[in-house]
GUTOR-143804 format. One record per residue (C-alpha): x, y, z; residue number from 1; residue in one letter. Coordinates in Angstrom, 2 decimals, m for minus. Layout:
SITE        x        y        z  num  residu
SITE        X        Y        Z  NUM       a
...
***
This chain:
SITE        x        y        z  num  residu
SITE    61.42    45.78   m15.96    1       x
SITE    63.10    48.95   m16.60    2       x
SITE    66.93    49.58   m16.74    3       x
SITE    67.20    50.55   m12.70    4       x
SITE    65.03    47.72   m12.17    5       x
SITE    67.12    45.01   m13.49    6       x
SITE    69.64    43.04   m11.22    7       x
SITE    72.71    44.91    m9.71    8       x
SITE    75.06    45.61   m12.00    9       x
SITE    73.38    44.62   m14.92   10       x
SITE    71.38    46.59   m18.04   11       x
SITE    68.19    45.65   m18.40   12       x
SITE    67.20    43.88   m21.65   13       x
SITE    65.71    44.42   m25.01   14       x
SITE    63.25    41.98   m23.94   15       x
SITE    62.68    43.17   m20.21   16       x
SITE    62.44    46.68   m21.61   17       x
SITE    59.78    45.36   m23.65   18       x
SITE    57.72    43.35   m21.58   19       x
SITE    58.12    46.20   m18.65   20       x
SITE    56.79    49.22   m21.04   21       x
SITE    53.69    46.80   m22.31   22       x
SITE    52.79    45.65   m18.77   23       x
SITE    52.76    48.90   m17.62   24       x
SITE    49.96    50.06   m20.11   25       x
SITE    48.62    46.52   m20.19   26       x
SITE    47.89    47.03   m16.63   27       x
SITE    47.05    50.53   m17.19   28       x
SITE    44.19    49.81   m19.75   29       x
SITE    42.87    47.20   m17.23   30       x
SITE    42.46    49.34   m14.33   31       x
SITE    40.84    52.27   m16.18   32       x
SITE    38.61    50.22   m18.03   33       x
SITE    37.11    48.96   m14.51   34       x
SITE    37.30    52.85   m13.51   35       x
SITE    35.77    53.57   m16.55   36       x
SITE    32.61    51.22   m16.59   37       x
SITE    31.77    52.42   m13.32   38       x
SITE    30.68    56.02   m13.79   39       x
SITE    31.91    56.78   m17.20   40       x
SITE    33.66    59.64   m15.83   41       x
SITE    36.06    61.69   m18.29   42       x
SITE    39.37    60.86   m17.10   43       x
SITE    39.56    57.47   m16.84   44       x
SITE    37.51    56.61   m20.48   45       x
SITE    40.61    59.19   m21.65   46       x
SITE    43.39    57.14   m19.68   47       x
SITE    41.88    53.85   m20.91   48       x
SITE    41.69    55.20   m24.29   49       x
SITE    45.13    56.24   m24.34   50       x
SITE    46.79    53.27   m22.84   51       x
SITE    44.82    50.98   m25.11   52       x
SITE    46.12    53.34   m27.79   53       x
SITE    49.80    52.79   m26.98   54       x
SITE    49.51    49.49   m26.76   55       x
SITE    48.27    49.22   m30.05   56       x
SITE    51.06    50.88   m31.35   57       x
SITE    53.77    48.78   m29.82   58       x
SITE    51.85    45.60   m31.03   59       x
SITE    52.21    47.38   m34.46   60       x
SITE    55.49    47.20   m34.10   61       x
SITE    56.22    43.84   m32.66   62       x
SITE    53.28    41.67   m34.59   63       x
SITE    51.82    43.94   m37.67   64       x
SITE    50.54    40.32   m39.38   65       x
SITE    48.39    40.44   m35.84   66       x
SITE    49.39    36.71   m35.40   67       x
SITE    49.01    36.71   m31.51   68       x
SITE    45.41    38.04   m31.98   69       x
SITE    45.41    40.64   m29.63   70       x
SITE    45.36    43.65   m31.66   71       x
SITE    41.95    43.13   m32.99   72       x
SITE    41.01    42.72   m29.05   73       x
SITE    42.33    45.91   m28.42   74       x
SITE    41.05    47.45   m31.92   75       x
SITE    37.50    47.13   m30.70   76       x
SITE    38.12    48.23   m27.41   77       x
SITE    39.59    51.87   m28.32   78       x
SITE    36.69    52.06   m30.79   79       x
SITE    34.65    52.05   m28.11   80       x
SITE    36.38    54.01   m26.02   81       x
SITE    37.06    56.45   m28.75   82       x
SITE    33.05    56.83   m29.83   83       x
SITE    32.18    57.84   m25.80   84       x
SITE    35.85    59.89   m25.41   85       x
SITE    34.89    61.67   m28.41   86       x
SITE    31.07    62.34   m27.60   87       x
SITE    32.49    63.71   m23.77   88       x
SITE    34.78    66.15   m25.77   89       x
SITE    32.44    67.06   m28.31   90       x
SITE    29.76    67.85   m25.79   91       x
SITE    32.59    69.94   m23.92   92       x
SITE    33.61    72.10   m26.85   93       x
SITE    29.86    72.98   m27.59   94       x
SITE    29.29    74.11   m23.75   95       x
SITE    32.01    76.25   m23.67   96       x
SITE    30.31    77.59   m27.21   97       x
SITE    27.57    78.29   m25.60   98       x
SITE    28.79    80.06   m22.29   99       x
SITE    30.48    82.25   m25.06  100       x
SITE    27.13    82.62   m26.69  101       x
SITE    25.72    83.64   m23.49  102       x
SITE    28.95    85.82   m22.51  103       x
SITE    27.98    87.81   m25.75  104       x
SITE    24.24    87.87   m25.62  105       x
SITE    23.15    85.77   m28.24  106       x
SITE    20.28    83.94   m26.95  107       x
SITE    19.16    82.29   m30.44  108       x
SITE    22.68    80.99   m30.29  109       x
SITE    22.36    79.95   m26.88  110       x
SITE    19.24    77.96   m27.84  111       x
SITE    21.24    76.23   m30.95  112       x
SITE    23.70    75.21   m28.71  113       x
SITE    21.59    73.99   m26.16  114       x
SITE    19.68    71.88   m28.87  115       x
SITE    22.94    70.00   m29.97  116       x
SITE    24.10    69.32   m26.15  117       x
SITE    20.99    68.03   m25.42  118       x
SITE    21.04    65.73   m29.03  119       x
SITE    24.92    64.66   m28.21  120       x
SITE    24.28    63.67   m24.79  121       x
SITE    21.09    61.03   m26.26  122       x
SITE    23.94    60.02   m28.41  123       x
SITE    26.51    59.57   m26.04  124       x
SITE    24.00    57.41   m24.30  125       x
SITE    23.77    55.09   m26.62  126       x
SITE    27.60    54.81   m26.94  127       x
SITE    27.94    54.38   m23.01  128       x
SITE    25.63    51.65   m23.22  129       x
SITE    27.58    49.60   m26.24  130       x
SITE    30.69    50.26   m24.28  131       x
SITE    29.59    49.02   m21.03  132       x
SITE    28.21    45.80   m23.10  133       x
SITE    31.32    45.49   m24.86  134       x
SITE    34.43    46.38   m22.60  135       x
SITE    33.83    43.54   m20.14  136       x
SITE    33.59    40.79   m22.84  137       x
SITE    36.90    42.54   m24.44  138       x
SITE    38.99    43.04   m20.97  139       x
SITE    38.44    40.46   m18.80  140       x
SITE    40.23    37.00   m17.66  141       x
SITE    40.56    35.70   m20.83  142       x
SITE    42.53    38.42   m22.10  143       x
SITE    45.04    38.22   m19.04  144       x
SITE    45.53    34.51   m19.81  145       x
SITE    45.99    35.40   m23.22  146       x
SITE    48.45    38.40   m22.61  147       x
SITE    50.51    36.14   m20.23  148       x
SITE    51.14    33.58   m23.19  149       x
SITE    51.95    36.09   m25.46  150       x
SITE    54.99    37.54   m22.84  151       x
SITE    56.30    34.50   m22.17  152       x
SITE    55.94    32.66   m25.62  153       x
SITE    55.51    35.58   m28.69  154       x
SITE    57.18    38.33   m27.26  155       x
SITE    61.03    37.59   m27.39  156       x
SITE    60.83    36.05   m30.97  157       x
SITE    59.21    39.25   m32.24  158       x
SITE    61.40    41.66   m30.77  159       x
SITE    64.56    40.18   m32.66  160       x
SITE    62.38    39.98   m35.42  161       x
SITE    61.63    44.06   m35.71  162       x
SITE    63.62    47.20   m34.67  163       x
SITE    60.89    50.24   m33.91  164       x
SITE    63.78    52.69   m35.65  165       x
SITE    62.65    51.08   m39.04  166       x
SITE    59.23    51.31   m38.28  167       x
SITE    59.71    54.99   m37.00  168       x
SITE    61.39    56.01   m40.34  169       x
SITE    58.98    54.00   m42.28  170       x
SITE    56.53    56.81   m40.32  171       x
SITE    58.03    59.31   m41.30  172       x
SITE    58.43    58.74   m44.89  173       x
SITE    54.74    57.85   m44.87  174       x
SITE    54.35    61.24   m43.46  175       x
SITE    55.91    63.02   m45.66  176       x
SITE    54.35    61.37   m48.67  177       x
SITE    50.78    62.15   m47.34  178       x
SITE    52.12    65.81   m46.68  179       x
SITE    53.36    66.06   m50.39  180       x
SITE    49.66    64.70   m51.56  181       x
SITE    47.93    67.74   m49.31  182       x
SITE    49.70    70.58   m51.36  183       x
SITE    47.83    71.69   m54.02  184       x
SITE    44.29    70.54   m52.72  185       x
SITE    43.55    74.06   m50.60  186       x
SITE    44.70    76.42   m53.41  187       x
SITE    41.33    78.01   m53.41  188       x
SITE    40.32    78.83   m49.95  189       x
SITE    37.09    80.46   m50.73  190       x
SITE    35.92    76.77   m51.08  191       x
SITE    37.86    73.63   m50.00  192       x
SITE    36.90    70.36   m51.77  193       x
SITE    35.94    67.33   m49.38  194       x
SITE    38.91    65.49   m50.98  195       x
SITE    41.73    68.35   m49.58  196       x
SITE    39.80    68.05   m45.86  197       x
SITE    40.51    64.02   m45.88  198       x
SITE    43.77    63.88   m47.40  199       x
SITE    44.28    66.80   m44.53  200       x
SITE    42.65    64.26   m42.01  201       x
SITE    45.02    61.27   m43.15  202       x
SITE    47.88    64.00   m42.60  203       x
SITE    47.01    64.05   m38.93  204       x
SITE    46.38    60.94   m38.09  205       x
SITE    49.78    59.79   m39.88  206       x
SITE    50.86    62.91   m37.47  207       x
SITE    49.10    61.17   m34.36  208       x
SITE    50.73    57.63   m35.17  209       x
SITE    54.44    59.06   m35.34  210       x
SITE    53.36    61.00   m31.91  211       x
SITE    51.92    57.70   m30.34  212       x
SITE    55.40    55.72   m31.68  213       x
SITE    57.62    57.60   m30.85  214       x
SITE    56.49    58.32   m26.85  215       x
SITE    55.33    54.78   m26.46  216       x
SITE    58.67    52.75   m28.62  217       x
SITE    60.68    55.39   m26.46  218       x
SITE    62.94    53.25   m24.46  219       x
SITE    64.01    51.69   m27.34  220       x
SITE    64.44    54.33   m30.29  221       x
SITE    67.32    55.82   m31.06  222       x
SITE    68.54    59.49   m29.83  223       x
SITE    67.62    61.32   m33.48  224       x
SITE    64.13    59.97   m32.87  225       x
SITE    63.72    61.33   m28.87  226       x
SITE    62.40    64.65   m29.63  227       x
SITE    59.96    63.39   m32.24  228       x
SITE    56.49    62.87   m29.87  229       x
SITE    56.98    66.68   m29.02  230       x
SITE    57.60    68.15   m32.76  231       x
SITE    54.31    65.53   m33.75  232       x
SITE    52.10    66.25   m30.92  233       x
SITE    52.09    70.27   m32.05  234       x
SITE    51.59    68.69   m35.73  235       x
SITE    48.74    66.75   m34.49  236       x
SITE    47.14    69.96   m32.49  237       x
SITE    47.51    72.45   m35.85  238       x
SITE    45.56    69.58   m38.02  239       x
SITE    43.53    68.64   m35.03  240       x
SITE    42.14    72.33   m34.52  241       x
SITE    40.96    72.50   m38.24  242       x
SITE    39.72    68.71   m37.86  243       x
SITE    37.62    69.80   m34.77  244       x
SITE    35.94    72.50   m36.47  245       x
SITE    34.79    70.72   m39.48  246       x
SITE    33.24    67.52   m37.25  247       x
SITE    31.65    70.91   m35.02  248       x
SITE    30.25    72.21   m38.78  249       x
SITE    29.50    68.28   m39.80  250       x
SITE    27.62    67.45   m36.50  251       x
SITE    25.03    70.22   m36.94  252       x
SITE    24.41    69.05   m40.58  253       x
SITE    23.71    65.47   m39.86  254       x
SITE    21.31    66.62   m36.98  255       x
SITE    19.53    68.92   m39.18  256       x
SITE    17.86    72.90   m38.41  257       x
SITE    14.56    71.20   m38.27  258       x
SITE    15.67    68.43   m35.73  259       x
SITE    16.96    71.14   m33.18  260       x
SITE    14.27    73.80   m34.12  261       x
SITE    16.15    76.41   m35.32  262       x
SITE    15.69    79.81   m37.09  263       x
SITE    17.26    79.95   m40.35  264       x
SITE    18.86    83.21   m39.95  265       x
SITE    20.25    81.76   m36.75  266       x
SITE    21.62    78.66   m38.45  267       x
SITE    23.14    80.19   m41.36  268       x
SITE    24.89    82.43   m39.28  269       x
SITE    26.11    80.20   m36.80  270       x
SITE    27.25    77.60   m39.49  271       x
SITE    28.54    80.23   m41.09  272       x
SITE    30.86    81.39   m38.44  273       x
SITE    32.01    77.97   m38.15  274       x
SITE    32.87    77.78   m41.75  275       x
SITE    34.87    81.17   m41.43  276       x
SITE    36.62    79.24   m38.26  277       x
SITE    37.48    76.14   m40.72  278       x
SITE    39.11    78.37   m43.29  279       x
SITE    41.24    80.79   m40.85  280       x
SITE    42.54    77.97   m38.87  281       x
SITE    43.53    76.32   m42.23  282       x
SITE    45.69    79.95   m42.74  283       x
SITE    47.15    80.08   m39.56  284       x
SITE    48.73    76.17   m39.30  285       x
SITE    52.57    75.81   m40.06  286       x
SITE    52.15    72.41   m40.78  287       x
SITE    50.83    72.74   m44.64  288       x
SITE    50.87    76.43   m45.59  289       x
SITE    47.63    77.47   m47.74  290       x
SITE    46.68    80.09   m49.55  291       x
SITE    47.99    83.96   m48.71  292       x
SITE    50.06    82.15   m46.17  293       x
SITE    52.36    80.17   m48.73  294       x
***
């Protein structure tokens, strides 16, 4: 129940705001999920994804012991949302590779690409099938009857409990920390230790958790904290452009040349373009300046 939706003449309250913004994406997750199963189609496994997402961040808030058992419900449920979203976007980014590839005549590189499409989509499969074995069991019935106890019982007793403008500063400080841990680690940009590239990938997803808090928690956060899902969304997209690139570089080494029948010349060039890609987004983000750029 939103503000406009409460009764004439009276704000709506901490605990109607509540229970309105978590039905909404409750009911959100439900119906995409259904959408979802039925022809795995990109849109809805990314809206069910993303409302299962927010939820799990306003149950962070509310519960973080997890004492009304839902999180862990909803845990498994974006993971296996997550594995097909990010096999769909993965397979996306490596066809529009390869139409560049074919844009510029380079047929070896054409066949490469080709090689890993066909490889992602076997694996993407197998991801469809766990989450059409899995979602059901996880959003069903039993949840609903669950979810209703937890509004009418949990809910009320947790929000006096926490304020999300602790937990949103608490964010940021953990943020910040995480950033101050990052500097130092890409002095040498001729090679980048693995140890700089996952204290870089902690960076975003601390990035990606502010974003999620503070456009989900939004109704109830105060005003210093309302631009904050704009400023971490572009913080998220700098990191998430280097992160891309290195899974791009890490999914062709786990399949292997000899898997995808390969030339070596052709590999080592390819991967070696990709490496070059790694290091000059790492120049050009504003988030953690490296090298020449500091």
């Amino acid at each position: 129940m939103t503000a406009e939706q409460a009764p004439k003449g009276r704000p709506a309250s901490q605990t109607e705001q509540w229970e309105h913004a978590l039905n909404l994406l409750y009911l959100n997750f439900q119906d995409y999920s259904k959408e979802a199963l039925r022809k795995f189609a990109d849109e809805d496994i990314h809206q069910a994804r993303v409302n299962c997402r927010k939820l799990l961040t306003l149950l962070a808030i509310l519960d973080p012991e997890h004492s009304s058992g839902l999180y862990p419900i909803f845990k498994k449920a974006q993971k296996r949302l997550g594995k097909v979203r990010d096999a769909d976007v993965l397979i996306q980014s490596f066809k529009e590779r390869r139409q560049q590839a074919e844009t510029d005549g380079k047929p070896k590189t054409v066949k490469l690409l080709t090689a890993v499409i066909k490889h992602q989509k076997h694996t993407r499969k197998k991801y469809r099938e766990q989450l059409a074995q899995d979602l059901p069991k996880l959003a069903n019935s039993a949840l609903d009857e669950r979810w209703e106890v937890f509004l009418s019982t949990q809910l009320e007793g947790m929000i006096a409990r926490r304020d999300a403008n602790v937990v949103m500063r608490e964010l940021e400080v953990a943020f910040e920390q995480k950033k101050q841990a990052c500097k130092g680690l890409f002095n040498d940009l001729s090679s980048p230790s693995e140890e700089a590239f996952e204290t870089l990938h902690k960076l975003r997803i601390a990035a990606k958790e502010l974003r999620y808090t503070a456009g989900a928690a939004a109704f109830t956060l105060n005003q210093k904290f309302q631009a904050d899902e704009g400023i971490y969304k572009e913080v998220q997209a700098q990191l998430g452009e280097i992160n891309d690139k290195r899974i791009w570089l890490q999914t062709l080494n786990e399949i292997g040349r000899k898997k995808l029948d390969v030339g070596k010349k052709t590999w080592e060039s390819f991967t070696g373009e990709l490496r070059a890609e790694v290091l000059v987004a790492l120049q050009h983000n504003r988030v953690l300046p490296v090298g020449d750029s500091k």
